[in-house]
C-alpha positions as CSV (number, residue, x, y, z in Angstrom):
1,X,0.0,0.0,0.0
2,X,1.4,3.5,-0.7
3,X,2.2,5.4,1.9
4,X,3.6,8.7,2.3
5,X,7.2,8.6,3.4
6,X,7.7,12.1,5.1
7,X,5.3,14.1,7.5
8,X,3.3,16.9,5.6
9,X,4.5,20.1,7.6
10,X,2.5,22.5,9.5
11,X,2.6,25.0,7.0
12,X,1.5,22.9,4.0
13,X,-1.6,21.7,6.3
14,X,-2.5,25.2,6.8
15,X,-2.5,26.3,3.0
16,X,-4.4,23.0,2.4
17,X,-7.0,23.9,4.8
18,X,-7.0,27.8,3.9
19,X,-10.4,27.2,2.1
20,X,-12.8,25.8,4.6
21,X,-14.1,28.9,5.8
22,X,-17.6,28.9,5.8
23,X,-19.5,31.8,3.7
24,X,-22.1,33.8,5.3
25,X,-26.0,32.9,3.6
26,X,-27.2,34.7,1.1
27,X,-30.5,36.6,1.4
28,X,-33.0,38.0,-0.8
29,X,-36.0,39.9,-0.1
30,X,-39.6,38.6,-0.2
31,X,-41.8,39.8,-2.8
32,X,-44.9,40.0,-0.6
33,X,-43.7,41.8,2.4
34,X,-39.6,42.5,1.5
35,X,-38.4,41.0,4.7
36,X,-35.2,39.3,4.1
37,X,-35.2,35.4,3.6
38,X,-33.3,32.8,2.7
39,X,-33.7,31.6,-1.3
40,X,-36.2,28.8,-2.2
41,X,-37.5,29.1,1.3
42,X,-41.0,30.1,2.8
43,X,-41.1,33.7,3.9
44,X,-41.2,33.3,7.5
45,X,-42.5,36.9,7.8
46,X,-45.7,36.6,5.6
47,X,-46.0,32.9,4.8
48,X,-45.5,33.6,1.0
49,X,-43.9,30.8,-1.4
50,X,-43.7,31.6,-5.3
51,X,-46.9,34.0,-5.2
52,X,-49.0,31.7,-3.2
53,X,-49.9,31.4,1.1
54,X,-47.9,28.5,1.7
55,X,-47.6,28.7,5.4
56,X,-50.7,30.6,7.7
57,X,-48.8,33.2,9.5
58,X,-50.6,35.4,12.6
């Protein structure tokens, strides 16, 4: 089985995990009521999916 033959170094691990940060959500703005949401998501503001009352809100 291969196997590596010298220890990676500190400073190669680190560029190697130099893109794992994690991005902030994106939000867009309801049609209905322009609270922010998240995309492809009920509006938890007004209840509003794609033009329709998907959820009953009070």
């Amino acid at each position: 089985m291969a196997t590596p033959k010298r220890r990676k170094t500190g400073s190669k691990m680190r560029m190697r995990r130099a893109h794992w940060r994690v991005s902030a959500p994106t939000y867009s703005a309801c049609p209905q009521c322009r609270a922010a949401k998240l995309p492809h998501r009920v509006c938890p503001n007004c209840g509003y999916y794609a033009g329709r009352q998907a959820v009953v809100t009070e």
